[in-house]
N, C-alpha and C positions, 0 to 999 in steps of 0.2 A: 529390263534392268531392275534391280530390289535395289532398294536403301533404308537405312538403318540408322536411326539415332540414338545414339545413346548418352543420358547426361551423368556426365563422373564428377566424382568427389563432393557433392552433396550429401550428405547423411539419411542413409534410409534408401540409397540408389546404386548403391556394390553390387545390389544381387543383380538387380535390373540390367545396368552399366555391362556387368559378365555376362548374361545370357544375350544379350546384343551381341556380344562381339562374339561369342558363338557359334547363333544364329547366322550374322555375315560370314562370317568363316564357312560355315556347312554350304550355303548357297553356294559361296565364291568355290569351294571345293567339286561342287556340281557342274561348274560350269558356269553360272550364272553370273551376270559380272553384277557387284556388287557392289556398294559404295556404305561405306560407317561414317556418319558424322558424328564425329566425336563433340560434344561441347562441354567446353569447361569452365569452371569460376574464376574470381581475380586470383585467389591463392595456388589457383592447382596448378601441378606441373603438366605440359605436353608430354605429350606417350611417346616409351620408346619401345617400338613394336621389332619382333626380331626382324631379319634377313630371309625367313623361310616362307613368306605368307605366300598363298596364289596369286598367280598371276588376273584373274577375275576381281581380285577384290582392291578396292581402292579405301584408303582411309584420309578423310578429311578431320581437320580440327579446325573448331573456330571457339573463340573467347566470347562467353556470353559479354563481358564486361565492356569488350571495346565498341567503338561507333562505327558505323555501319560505311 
């Protein structure tokens, strides 16, 4: 299993953020089951990911912001 984190909506982390999700994408499309943890800030929205993704990939979000 791969896993992948990727932090959005920080300034200076779009490029990063994008080549994560990807990356997950390309594995999950190999076959590999893959998991993105998405993490995001107090201001940022959660993703809205299409309808089409593989069935290999999983995508998690968590808010940096909240308590554990």
């Amino acid at each position: 299993m791969s896993i992948v984190t990727a932090f959005f909506g920080a300034d200076g982390r779009a490029a990063t953020a994008h080549a994560s999700l990807l990356l997950a994408y390309a594995l999950a499309l190999t076959g590999r089951p893959t998991t993105l943890i998405r993490v995001v800030g107090e201001f940022d929205g959660m993703a809205r990911f299409r309808t089409g993704l593989p069935r290999a990939l999983e995508i998690v979000e968590y808010r940096a912001d909240e308590p554990d």
